[in-house]
C-alpha positions as CSV (number, residue, x, y, z in Angstrom):
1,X,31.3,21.9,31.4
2,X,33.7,19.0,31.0
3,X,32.6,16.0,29.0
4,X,34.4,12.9,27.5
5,X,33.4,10.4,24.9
6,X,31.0,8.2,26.0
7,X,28.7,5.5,23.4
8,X,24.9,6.0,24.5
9,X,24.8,2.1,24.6
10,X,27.3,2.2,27.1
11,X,31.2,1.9,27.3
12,X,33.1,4.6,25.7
13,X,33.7,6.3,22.3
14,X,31.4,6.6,19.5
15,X,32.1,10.3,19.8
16,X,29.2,11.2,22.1
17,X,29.4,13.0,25.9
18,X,28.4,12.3,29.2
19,X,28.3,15.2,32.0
20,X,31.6,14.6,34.7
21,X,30.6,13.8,38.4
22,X,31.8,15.9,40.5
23,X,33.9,13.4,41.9
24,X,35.2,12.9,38.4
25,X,36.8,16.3,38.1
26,X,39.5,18.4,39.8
27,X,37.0,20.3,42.1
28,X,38.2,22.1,45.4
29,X,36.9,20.6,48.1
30,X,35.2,23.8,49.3
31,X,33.3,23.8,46.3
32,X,32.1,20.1,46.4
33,X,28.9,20.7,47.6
34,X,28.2,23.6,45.1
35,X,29.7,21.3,42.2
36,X,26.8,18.3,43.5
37,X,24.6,20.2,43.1
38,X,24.9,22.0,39.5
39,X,25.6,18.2,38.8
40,X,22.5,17.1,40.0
41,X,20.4,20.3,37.8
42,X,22.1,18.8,35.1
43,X,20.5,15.2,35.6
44,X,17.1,16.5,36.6
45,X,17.4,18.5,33.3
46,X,18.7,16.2,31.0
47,X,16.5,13.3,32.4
48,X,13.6,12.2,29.0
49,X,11.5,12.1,31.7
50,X,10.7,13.7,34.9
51,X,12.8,11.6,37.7
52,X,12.0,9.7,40.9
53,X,13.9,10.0,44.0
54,X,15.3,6.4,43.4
55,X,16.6,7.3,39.6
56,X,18.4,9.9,40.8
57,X,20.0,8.2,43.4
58,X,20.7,5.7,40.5
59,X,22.0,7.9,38.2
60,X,24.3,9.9,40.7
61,X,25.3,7.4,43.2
62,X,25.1,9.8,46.0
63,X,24.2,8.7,49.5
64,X,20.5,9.2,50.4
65,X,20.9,11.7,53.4
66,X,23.2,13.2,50.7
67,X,20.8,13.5,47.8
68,X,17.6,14.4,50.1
69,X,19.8,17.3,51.8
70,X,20.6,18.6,48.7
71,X,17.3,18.1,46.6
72,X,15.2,20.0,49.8
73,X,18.3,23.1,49.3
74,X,17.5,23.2,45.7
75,X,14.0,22.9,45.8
76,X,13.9,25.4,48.8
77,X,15.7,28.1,46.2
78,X,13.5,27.2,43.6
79,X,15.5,25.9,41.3
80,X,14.0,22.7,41.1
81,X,10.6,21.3,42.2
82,X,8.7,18.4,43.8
83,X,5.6,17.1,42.1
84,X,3.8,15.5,44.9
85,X,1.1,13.7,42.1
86,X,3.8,12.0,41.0
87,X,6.7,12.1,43.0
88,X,8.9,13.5,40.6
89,X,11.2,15.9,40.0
90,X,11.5,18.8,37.4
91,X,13.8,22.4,37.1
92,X,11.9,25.1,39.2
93,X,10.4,28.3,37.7
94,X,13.4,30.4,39.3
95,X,15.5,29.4,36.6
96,X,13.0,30.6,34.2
97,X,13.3,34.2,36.1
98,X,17.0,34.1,35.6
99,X,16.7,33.0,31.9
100,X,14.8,35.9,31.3
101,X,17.6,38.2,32.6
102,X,19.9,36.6,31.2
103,X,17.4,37.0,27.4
104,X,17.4,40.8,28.7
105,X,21.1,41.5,28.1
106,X,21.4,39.0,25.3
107,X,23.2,40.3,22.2
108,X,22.1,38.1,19.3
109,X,24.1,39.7,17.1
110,X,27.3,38.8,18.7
111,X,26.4,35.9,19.4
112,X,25.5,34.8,15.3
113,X,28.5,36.8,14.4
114,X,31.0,33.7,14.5
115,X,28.1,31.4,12.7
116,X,27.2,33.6,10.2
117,X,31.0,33.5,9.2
118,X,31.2,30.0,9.0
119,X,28.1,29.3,6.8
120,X,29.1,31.8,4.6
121,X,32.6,29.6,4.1
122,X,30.5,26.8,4.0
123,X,28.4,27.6,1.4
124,X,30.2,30.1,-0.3
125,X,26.7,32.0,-0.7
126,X,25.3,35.0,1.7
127,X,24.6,34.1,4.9
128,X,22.1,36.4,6.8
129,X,20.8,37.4,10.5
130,X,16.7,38.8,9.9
131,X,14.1,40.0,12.8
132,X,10.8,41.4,11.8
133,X,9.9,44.8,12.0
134,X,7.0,47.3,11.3
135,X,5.8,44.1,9.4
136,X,8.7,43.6,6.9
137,X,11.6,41.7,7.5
138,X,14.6,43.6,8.6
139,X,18.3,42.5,7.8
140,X,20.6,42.9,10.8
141,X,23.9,41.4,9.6
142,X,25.2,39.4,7.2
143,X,28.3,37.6,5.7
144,X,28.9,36.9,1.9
145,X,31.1,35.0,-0.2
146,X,29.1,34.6,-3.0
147,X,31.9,36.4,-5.5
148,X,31.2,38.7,-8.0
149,X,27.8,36.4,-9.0
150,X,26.4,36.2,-5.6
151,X,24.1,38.0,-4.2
152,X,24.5,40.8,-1.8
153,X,22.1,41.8,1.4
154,X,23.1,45.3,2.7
155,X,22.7,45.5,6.7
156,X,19.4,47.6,7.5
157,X,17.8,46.7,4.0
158,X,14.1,45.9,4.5
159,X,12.3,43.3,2.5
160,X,8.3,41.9,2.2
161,X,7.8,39.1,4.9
162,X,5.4,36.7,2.3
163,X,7.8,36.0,-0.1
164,X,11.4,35.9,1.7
165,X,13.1,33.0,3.3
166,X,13.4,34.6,6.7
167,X,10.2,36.6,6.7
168,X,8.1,33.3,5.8
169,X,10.3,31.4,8.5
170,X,8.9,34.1,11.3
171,X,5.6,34.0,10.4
172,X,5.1,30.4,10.5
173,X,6.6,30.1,14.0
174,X,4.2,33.3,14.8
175,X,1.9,31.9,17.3
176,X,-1.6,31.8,15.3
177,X,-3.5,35.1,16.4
178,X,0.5,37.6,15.4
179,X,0.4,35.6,12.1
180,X,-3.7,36.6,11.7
181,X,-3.1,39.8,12.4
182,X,0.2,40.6,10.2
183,X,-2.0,39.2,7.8
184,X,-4.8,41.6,8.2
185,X,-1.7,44.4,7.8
186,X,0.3,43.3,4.4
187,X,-0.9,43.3,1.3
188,X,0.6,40.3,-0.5
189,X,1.9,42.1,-3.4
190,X,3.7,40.2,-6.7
191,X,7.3,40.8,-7.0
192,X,7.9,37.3,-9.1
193,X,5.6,35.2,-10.9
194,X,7.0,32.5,-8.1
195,X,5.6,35.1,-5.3
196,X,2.4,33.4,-3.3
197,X,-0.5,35.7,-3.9
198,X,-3.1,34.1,-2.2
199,X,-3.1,33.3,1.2
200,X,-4.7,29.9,1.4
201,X,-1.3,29.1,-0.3
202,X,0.9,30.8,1.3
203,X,-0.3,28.9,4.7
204,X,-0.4,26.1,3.4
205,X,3.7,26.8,2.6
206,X,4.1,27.9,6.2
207,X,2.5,25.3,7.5
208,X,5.5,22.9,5.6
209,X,7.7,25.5,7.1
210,X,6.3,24.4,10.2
211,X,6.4,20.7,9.7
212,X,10.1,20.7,8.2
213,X,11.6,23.7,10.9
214,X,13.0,25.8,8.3
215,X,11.2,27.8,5.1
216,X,12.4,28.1,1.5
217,X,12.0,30.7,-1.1
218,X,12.5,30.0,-5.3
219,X,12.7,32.8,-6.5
220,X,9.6,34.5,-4.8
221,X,11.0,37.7,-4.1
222,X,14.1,38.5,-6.6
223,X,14.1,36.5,-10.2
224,X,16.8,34.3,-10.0
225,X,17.7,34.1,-6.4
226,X,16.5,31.1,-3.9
227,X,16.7,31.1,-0.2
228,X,16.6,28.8,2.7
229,X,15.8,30.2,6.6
230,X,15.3,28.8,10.0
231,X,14.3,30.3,13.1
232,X,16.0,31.3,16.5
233,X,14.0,31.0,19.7
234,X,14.4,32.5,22.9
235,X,14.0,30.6,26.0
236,X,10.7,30.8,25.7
237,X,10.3,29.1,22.4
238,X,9.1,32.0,20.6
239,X,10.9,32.9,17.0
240,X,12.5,36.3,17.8
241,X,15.0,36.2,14.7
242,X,15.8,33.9,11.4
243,X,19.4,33.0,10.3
244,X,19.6,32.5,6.4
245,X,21.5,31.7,3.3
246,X,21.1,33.5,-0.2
247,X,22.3,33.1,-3.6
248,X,21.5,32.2,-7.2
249,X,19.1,29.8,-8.1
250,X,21.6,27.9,-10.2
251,X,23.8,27.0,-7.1
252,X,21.6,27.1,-4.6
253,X,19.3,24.0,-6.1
254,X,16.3,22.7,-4.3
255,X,18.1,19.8,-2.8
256,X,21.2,22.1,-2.3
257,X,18.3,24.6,0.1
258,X,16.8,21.2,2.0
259,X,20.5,20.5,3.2
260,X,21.2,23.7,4.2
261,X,17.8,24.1,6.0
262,X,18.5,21.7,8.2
263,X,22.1,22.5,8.7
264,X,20.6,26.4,9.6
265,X,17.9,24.7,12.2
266,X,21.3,23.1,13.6
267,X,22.9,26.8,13.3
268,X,20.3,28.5,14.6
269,X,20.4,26.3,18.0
270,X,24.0,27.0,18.6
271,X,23.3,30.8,18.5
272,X,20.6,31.0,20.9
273,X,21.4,28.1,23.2
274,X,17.9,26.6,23.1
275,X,17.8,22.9,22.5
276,X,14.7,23.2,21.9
277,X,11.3,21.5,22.8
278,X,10.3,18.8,20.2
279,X,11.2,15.1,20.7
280,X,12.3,14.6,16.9
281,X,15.6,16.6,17.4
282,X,18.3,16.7,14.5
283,X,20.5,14.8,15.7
284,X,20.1,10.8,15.4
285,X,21.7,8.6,17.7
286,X,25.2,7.0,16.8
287,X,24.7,4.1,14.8
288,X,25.6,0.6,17.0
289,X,28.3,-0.2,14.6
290,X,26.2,-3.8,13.4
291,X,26.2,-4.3,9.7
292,X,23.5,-3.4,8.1
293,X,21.0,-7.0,7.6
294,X,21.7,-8.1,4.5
295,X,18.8,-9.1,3.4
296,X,17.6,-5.4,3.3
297,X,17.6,-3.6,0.0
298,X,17.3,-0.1,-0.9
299,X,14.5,-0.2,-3.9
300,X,13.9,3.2,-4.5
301,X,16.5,6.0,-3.4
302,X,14.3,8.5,-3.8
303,X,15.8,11.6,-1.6
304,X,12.0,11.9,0.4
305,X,11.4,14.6,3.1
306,X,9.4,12.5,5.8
307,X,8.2,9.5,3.5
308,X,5.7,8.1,5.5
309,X,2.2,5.8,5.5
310,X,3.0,2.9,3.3
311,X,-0.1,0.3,1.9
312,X,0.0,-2.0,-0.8
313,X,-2.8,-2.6,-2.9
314,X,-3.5,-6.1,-4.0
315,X,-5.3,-5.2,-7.3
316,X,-3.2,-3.1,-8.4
317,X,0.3,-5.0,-7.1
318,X,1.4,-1.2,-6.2
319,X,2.9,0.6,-2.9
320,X,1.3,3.7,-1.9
321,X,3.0,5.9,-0.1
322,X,3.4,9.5,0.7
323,X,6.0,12.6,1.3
324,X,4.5,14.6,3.9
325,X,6.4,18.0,3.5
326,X,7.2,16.9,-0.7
327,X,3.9,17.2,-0.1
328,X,2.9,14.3,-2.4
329,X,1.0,11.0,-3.1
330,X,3.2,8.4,-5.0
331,X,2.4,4.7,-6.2
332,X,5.6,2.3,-6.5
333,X,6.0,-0.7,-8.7
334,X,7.9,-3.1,-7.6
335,X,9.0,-5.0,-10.5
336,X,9.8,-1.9,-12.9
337,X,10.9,0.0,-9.7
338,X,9.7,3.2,-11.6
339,X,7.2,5.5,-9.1
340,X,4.6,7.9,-10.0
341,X,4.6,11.1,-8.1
342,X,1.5,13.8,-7.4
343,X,2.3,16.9,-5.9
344,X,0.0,18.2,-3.7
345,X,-1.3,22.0,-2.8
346,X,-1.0,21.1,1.2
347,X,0.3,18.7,3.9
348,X,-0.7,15.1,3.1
349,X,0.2,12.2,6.1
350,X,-1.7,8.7,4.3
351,X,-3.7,7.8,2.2
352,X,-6.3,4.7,2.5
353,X,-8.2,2.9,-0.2
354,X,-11.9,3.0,-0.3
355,X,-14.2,0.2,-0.4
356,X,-16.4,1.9,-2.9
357,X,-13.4,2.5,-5.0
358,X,-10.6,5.6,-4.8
359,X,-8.6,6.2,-2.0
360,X,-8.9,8.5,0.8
361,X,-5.9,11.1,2.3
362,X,-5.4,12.6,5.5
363,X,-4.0,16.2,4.9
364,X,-3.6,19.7,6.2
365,X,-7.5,20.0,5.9
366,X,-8.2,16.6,7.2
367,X,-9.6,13.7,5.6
368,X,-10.0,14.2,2.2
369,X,-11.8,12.1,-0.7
370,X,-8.3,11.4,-2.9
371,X,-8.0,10.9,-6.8
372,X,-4.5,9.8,-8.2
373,X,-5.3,10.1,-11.8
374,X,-6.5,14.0,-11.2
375,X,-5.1,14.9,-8.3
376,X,-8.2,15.9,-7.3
377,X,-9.0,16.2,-3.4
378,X,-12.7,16.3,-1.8
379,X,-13.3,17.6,2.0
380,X,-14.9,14.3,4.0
381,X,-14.4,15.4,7.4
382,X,-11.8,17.8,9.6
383,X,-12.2,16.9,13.5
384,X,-9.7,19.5,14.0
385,X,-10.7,22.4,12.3
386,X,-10.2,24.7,15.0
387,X,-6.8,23.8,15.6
388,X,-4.9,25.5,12.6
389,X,-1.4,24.4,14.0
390,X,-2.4,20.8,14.3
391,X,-1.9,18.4,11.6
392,X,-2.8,14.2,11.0
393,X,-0.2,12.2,11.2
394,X,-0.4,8.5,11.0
395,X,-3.4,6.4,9.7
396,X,-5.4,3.2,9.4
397,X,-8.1,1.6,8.7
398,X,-9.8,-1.5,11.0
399,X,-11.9,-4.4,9.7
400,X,-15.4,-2.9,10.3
401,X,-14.2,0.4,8.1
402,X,-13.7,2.7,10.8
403,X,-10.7,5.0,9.7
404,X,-8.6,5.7,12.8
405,X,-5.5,9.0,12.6
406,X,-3.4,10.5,15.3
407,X,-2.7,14.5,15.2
408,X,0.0,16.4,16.6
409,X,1.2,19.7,16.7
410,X,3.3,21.0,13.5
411,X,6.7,21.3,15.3
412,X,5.9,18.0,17.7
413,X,6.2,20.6,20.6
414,X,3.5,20.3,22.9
415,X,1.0,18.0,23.6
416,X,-1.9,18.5,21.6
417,X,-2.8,15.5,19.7
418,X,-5.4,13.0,19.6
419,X,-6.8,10.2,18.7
420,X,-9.8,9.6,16.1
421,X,-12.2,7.2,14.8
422,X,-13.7,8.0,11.7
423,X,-17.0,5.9,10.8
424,X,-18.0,5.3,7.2
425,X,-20.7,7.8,7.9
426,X,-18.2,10.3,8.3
427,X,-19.1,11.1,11.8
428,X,-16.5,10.8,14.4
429,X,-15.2,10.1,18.0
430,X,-11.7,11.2,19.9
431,X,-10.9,8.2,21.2
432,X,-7.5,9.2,23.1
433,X,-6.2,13.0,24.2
434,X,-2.7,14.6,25.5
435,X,-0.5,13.1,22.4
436,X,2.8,14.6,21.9
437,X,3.8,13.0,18.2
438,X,0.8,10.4,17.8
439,X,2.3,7.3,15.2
440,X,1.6,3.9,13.9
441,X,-1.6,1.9,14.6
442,X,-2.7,-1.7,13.7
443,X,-4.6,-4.4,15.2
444,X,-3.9,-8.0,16.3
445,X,-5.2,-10.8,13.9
446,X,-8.0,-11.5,16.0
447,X,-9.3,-7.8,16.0
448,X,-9.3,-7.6,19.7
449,X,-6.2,-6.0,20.4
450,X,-5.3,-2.2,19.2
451,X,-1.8,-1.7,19.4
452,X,-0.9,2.4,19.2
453,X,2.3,4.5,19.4
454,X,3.3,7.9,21.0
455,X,7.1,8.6,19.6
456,X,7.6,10.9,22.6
457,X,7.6,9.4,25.2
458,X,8.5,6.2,23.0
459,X,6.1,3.5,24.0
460,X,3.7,1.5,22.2
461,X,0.2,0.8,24.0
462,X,-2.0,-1.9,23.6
463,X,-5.8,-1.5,24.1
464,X,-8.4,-4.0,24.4
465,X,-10.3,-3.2,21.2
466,X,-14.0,-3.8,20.9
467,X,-14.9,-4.9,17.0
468,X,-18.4,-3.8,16.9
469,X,-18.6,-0.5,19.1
470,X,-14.9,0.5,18.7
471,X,-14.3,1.5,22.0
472,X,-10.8,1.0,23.8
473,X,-10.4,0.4,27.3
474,X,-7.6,-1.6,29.2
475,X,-4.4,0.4,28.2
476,X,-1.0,-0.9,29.0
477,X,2.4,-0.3,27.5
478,X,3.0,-2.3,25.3
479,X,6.9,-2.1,24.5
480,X,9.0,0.9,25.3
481,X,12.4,2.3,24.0
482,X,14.7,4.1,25.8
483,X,14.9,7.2,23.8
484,X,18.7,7.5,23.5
485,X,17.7,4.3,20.8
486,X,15.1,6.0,18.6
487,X,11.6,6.2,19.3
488,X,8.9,3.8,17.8
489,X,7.7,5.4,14.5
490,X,4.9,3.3,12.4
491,X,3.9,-0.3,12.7
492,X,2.4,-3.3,11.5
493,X,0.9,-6.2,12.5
494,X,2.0,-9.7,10.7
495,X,-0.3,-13.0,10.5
496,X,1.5,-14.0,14.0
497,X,0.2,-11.6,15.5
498,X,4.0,-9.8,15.6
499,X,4.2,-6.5,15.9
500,X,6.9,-4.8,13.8
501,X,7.8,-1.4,14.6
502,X,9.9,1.0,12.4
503,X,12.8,2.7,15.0
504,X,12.9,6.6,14.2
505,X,16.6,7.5,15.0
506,X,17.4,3.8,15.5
507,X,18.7,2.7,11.9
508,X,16.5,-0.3,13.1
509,X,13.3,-1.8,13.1
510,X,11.7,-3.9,15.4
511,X,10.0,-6.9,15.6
512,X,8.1,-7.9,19.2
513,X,6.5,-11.0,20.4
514,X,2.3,-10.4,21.3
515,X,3.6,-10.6,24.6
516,X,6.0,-7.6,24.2
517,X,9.6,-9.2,24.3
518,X,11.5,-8.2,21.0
519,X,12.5,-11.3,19.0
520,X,13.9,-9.3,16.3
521,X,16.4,-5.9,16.0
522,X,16.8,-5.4,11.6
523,X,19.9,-3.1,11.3
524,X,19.0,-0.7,8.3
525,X,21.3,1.8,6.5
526,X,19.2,4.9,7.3
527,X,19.0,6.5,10.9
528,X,15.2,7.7,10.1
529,X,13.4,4.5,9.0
530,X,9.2,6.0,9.6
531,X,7.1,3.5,8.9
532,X,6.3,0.0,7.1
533,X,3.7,-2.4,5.0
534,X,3.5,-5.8,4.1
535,X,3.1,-6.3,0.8
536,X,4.0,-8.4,-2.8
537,X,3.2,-12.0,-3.3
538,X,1.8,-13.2,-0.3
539,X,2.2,-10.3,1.6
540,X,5.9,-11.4,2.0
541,X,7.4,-8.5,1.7
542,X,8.3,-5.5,4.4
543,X,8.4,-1.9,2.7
544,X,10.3,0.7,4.4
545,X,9.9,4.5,3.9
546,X,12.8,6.6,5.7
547,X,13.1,10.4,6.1
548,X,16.0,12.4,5.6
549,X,14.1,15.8,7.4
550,X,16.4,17.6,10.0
551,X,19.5,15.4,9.1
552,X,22.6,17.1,9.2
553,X,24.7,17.1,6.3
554,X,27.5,14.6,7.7
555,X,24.6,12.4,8.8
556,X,23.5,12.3,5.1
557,X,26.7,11.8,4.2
558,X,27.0,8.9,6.3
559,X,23.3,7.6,5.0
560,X,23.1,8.7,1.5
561,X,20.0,6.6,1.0
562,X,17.8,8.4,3.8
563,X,14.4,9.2,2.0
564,X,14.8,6.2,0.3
565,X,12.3,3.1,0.1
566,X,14.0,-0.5,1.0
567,X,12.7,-3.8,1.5
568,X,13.1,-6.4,3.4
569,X,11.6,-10.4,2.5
570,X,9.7,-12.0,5.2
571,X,9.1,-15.5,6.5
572,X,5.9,-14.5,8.1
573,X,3.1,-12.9,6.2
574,X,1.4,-9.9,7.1
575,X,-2.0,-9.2,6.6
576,X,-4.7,-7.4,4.2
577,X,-5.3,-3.7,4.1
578,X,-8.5,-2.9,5.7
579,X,-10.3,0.0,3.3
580,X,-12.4,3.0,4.7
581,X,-16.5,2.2,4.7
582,X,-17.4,5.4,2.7
């Protein structure tokens, strides 16, 4: 396919691509029509969201008898179809039929051959292609250059799926009911005194798996040796094999594996051709080129996975925040700039103080009763219980003690989050369904107004909000990104009435008017800012928490300070934390 540089704010350069018109390149006029046409799949595929007639007039330029002639051919072959609920239009189920063949024939060895070379130059450790089968992990090629201290994987060798990069990377993209039953086939035998042994452990390890998009192993199987795996889907999005890299535990650090995970996930794309199906992709868009505000200041350059739900307390003048796939719970001081840190056993989104005292923490088993000192975590309540490959995400608490969270899936791949208030009686409501990536929430100054974020299709809503029953009605977008941008991430609410967003693959965040026009655009040094709290004297200050998951390495190496906490002084203050009723 021919490309040239093109800047996804427009003009040129910036060292992105655009897809060539057919008029654009040197096609034979007898093949025009045919060249229109794959043009045209191309938009309808490439499109963030399903298109109209009218935007694909827009985005093609070709005359309307034109463009109608050639969508009825294409939708007559099947290759596209016509939603008549909506009037849009989206690539037709025979090019599923032909992906299929095409999945029939495919040699995925070949086609990692060529990859598996370069990581191994890259890394100068053992890189490694891995399918499942008969329940262990089987090794079906591999590369080394790990010299004489490396360590070796012969082709054909077979290894326990529980406690190996690549086996644990297959079983936590198993869909639920293959992972229950593999489960009720292996023993989950010792080999290290790494090696999980139980199994509520080990899932709550593939659910991070999950959550990051690659799986890690230190030391589990062989004493000594660490590992780092992602998957490769078919065009179905099912794991059908892991690519991996393998060496000694004093190269391969735990930093060193996070880096390499997500340049596999990257890896692993390229040999199976599947972009994939979740919205937070690893690739951020090109930063504008503005200098970063200079007011903003990286306090904490911590290195976090997917740092995320910020509060400050006022008693305590502390920031809590946490490190969803760490996973951890960590309290900041601002004026030693020294942070505390408690690993937890599972997935942990936010945590919320309680009015009675303590704080509260959304996790992997829901909301949880949460005790820094100890560690300690209590089951409150689990409105999702029956949805294993769900977790919360993003959390808050209104003035009445209500305690509202989003969920989404692990990967962000489908559709299956929702909305919840939680009362202080611990009984609760789904107050919104069909969220792809469900994000920051606050409410207006007055109460009345609920302002809520999908990431996916990158619009914030606003909801009349009813203080006393808290029921929404009356929802309108609020603000909306075009996703070449970023996506809006989480939010907060200032004393104006403001909304400031945090812009996830924007190096930006934010700052809109109650009436939805954007005052303000902050220009951060990190491409993954994921969510913000006032806080300090006053309230005065913005925190930022970033994320440095899925970056490539030359993104990192562009933003060192991804993961990081910054801050960012405010004119305007923000408002109190509201604490949970129970």
């Amino acid at each position: 396919m021919d490309v040239r540089p093109h800047d996804r704010r427009g003009g040129a350069g910036a060292g992105e691509t655009r897809v060539l018109t057919p008029d654009e390149r040197d096609v034979p006029t007898g093949a025009a029509a045919l060249a229109k046409g794959l043009y045209l799949l191309d938009v309808i595929g490439e499109a963030a969201s399903p298109p109209r007639f009218k935007d694909l007039q827009a985005a093609t330029g070709l005359p309307k008898g034109t463009l109608a002639r050639m969508l009825n051919t294409l939708v007559l072959f099947r290759l596209i179809r016509h939603e008549e609920s909506d009037s849009t239009y989206r690539l037709g189920h025979r090019l599923f039929e032909l992906a299929h063949r095409v999945w029939e024939s495919f040699d995925l060895r070949g086609a990692a051959a060529p990859v598996l070379e370069r990581l191994a130059e890259e890394t100068r450790e053992t890189a490694a292609l891995c399918a499942i089968d008969n329940d262990e992990v089987l090794y079906i090629d591999q590369r080394s250059r790990g010299g004489p201290f490396g360590f070796r994987i012969e082709i054909g060798r077979r290894a326990p799926l529980h406690c190996t990069a690549g086996g644990k990377t297959l079983l936590a993209f198993a869909p639920p009911h293959e992972q229950r039953a593999i489960f009720d086939r292996i023993g989950l035998d010792g080999f290290t005194g790494s090696t999980f042994t139980q199994e509520d452990a080990l899932l709550a390890d593939l659910a991070l798996a999950r959550a990051r998009g690659y799986a890690v192993s230190l030391e589990e199987h062989v004493a000594g040796v660490s590992s780092v795996a992602a998957p490769i889907f078919d065009h179905t999005g099912r794991a059908v094999a892991a690519i991996g890299v393998f060496g000694p535990s004093s190269r391969l650090t735990s930093d060193r594996l996070h880096v390499t995970g997500r340049d596999l996930m990257a890896a692993a794309r390229q040999i199976s051709g599947n972009v994939g199906a979740t919205p937070m992709n690893i690739t951020p868009s090109t930063r504008s080129g503005r200098a970063v505000d200079p007011e903003v200041e990286c306090v904490l350059p911590w290195g976090a996975h997917l740092a995320e739900g910020p509060f400050w307390s006022a008693r305590e003048k502390r920031l809590y925040w946490v490190d969803i796939l760490a996973p951890s719970v960590n309290r900041f001081d601002p004026v030693t700039r020294s942070n505390e840190e408690v690993v937890l056993p599972r997935l942990v989104s936010a945590v919320m103080p309680r009015r009675t005292g303590g704080l509260v923490a959304l996790t992997q088993a829901g909301l949880e009763a949460f005790d820094f000192a100890s560690g300690a975590l209590q089951p409150l309540a689990d409105p999702e219980a029956d949805i294993p490959d769900n977790r919360f995400n993003d959390g808050k608490c209104d003035r009445q003690g209500r305690l509202w969270a989003g969920t989404m899936r692990l990967d962000a791949s489908r559709t299956s989050g929702s909305l919840y208030a939680v009362a202080p009686d611990l009984s609760w409501q789904r107050r919104e369904t069909g969220l792809t990536v469900a994000n920051g929430l606050d409410w207006s100054p007055d109460g009345r107004t609920f302002y809520f974020a999908d990431s996916a299709p990158g619009r914030i809503y606003a909801y009349d909000f009813d203080m006393g029953s808290g029921l929404l009605d009356r929802r309108r977008v609020f603000a909306e990104i075009d996703p070449a941008l970023g996506r809006p991430d989480g939010l907060a609410v200032d004393s104006a009435g403001f909304v400031w967003c945090a812009v996830w693959d924007g190096w930006c965040l934010h700052r809109y008017a109650p009436d939805g026009r954007l005052v303000r655009e902050v220009s951060l040094p990190v491409p993954r800012p994921t969510s913000i709290a006032f806080g300090g004297d006053g309230l005065k200050t913005l925190f930022i928490t970033s994320a440095r998951i899925r970056l490539p390495s030359r993104v990192l190496a562009e933003a060192p300070f991804s993961g990081g906490l910054f801050t960012l002084p405010v004119d305007v203050p923000g408002l109190p934390v509201s604490e949970f009723g129970a």
